[in-house]
N, C-alpha and C positions, 0 to 999 in steps of 0.2 A: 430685476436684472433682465428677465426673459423681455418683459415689455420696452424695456428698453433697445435689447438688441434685435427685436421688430422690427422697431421705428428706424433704426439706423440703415437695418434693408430698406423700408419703404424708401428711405431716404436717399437710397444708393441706385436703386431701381431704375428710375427715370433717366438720372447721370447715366448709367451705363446705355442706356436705352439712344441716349444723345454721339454718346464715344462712337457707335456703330451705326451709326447713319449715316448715308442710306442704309436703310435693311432689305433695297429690294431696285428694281427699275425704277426710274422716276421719268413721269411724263412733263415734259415741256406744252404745252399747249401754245399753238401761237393761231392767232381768230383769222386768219388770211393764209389764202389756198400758195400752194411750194413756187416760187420762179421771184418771189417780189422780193425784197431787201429785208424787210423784216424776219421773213423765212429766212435767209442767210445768217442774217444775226442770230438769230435761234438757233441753227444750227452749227455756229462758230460756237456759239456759247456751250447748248447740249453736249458737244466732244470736247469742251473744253472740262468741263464740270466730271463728264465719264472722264479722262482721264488722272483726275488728281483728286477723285475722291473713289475710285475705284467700282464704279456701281454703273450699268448703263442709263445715259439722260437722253431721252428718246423723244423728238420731236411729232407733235403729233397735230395736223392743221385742219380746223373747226371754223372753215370761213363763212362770214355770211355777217350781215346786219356791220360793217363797219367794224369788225371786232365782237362784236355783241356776245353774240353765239356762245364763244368758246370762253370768252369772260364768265359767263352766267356759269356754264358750267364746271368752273372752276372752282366759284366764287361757293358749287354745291360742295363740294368737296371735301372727304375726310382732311383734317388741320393735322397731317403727318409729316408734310414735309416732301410725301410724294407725288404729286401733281402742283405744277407751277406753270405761273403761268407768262409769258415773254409779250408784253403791249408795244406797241408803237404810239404815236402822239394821240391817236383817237381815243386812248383813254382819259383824256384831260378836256376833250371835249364833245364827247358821248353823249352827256346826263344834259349837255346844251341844246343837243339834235333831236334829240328821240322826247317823244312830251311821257312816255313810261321805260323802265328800263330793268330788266329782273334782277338787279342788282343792283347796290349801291357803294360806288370806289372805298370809300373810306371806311366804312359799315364791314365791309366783305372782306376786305383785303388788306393784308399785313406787307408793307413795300417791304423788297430785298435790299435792293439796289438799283439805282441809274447807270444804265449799260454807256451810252453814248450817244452823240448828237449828231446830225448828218444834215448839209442842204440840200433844196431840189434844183434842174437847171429846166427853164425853159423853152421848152423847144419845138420847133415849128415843121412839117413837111417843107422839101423843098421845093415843092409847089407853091407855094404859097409867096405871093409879092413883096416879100418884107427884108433886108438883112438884118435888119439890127429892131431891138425892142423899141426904138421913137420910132421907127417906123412901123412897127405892128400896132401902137395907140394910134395914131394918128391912121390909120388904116380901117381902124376899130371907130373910130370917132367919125369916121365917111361913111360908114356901114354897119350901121347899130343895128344887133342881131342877125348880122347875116351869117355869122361865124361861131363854129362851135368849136369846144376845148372838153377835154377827155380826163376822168379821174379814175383811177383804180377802183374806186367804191367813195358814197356820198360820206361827207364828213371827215374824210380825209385831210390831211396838210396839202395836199396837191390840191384836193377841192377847194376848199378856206383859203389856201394862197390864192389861187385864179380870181375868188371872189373877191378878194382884197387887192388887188389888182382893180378890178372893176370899181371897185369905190372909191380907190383911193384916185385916179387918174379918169373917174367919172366916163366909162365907157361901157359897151354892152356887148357880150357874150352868152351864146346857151352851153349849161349844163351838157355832159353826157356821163353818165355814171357805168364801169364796170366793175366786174368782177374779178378784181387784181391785174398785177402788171399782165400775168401768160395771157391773160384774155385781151387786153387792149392795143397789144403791141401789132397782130396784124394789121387793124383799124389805122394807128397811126402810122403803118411802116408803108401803107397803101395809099397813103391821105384820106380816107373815108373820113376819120376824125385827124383835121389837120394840126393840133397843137394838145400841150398840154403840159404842168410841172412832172415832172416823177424824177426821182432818186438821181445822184449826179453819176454814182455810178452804173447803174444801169442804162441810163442813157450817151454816156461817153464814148463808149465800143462805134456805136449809132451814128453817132457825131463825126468821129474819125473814119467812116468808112463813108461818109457823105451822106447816108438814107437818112437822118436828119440834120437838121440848121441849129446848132444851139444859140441862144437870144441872149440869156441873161443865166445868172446864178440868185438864190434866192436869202441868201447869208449877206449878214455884213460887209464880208472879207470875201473877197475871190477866194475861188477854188483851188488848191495846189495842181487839181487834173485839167484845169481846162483854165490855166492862169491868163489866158487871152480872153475869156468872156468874162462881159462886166458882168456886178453886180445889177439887180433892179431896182436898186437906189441911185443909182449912176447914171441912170436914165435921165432924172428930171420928171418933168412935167407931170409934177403931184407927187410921184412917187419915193419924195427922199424921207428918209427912213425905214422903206418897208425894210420885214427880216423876216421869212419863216422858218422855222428850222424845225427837221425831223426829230425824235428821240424814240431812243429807245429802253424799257426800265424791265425790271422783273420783280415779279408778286407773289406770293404763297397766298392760300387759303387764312383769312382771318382766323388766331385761335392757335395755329400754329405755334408750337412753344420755341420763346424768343432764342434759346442755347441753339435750334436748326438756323433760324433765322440768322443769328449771329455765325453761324460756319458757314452758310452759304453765301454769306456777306462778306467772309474774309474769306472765301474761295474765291467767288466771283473778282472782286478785287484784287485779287494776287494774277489772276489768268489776265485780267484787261492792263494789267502792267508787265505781263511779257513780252519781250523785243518780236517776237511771233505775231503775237495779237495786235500790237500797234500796226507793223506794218500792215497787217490784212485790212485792218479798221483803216489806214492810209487808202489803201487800194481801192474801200467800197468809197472813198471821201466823206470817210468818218473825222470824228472825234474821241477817242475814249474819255469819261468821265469817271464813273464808281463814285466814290463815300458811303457814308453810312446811310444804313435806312430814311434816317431821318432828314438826308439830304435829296433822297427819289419825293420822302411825302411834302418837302416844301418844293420843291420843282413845278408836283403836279398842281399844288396851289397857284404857285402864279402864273401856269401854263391856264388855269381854269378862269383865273382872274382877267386876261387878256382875252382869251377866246372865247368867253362867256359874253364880254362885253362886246366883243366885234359880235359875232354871234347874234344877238339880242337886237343890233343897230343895222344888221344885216335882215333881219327877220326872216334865218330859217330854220326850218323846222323838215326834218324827217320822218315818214309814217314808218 
């Protein structure tokens, strides 16, 4: 009888251990420094999570290496539940860029959830001779390599888009790579680097005050913020079909016992379907998504599946 009612604690132990979680702060990790969109997201999410599970979820930003950084050290991380960690698209095409990487996606990390999708728009100083995206190719096609185009950091969607731009419409541009939006936004608000994708709503404020030209949107579908610019499939001239879209998902620590997992899945999911959160997610020209875990680990597959193969066909590579 005694060994029995042991076991029944053992048994009970853990479940309770689950009913009261969090048992403490939980850090959000996001691998890009505070002002960029991904940071937003993180921080829509971290006050969304402290308020309806009652525990503070604290944004904490580990930038450097495209994400790298603050991945790895998540991926070290006690599997309790508190340390998580908030990716943008560069986690789906990280393990393509880098020839090592101190982690590995799917080895490491236990997915939560698929936060939401967002496009870029692109856009040009208004300096620059162009109105509209045929005439920034055909500009580009007079002037191979005279012109540079700006990313938050290498391996980015902003980066990969620009590049698929050049391939796809057979034209040439230099690279310039920083370190997140706060840092590049002088550069391009000065023309020093005169173009470049980043976020649709980050760059709309820009757009509407005239300090830049928006060109194109980077999604299928027009933008509901800026429903005057086309897409850059709308373009032509090579370019139909393109589509990049941003995403954003959340990971715990591989190990992580699935009952955290499973509440933090149907937290998250319950916040990204409040009339609050949609409109915000409106505002940044989001998309909200969610499902279940197992709808973030097949996203990231065919987000890997795509961009491994542009990637590979692109031949680049990151030190």
């Amino acid at each position: 009888m005694l060994s029995r009612f042991l076991a029944l604690l053992l048994l009970c132990a853990p479940l309770a251990a689950f009913s009261q979680y969090p048992g403490q702060t939980v850090r959000v990790v996001v691998g890009f420094p505070p002002g960029g969109t991904t940071d937003v997201i993180g921080r829509l999410v971290a006050q969304g999570l402290s308020e309806r599970l009652g525990k503070p979820f604290v944004v904490e930003n580990r930038g450097g290496a495209s994400g790298s950084i603050g991945a790895a050290g998540v991926a070290k991380a006690a599997p309790d539940g508190h340390t998580l960690l908030l990716v943008p698209s560069t986690q789906g095409t990280n393990s393509f860029l880098y020839a090592s990487l101190p982690y590995d996606t799917e080895r490491d990390f236990a997915p939560v959830s698929l936060i939401g999708t967002t496009p870029y728009l692109f856009v040009v100083h208004p300096g620059m001779p162009v109105q509209s995206f045929r005439d920034l190719i055909a500009l580009l096609k007079k002037n191979p390599g005279k012109y540079h185009y700006a990313s938050t950091s290498p391996g980015t969607a902003q980066h990969l888009g620009a590049e698929l731009v050049k391939r796809m419409a057979g034209v040439d541009m230099e690279h310039v790579p920083y370190k997140g939006t706060g840092a590049v936004m002088p550069d391009l608000l000065s023309g020093r680097v005169p173009m470049m994708f980043e976020n649709v709503a980050v760059m709309t404020p820009h757009v509407k005050k005239g300090t830049l030209r928006a060109l194109a949107v980077s999604s299928a579908k027009r933008t509901p913020l800026l429903p005057e610019v086309p897409t850059v499939s709308e373009t032509g001239m090579g370019l139909e079909g393109f589509e990049v879209l941003g995403w954003f998902g959340l990971y715990a620590p591989a190990g992580t016992p699935a009952e955290i997992v499973r509440r933090l899945n149907a937290e998250l999911n319950a916040l990204i379907a409040q009339p609050a959160t949609v409109q915000r997610f409106a505002e940044l020209g989001a998309e909200p998504r969610g499902g279940p875990p197992e709808a973030l680990a097949a996203f990231l597959r065919s987000e890997q599946d795509k961009w491994g193969r542009i990637i590979r066909e692109l031949g680049l590579k990151l030190e």
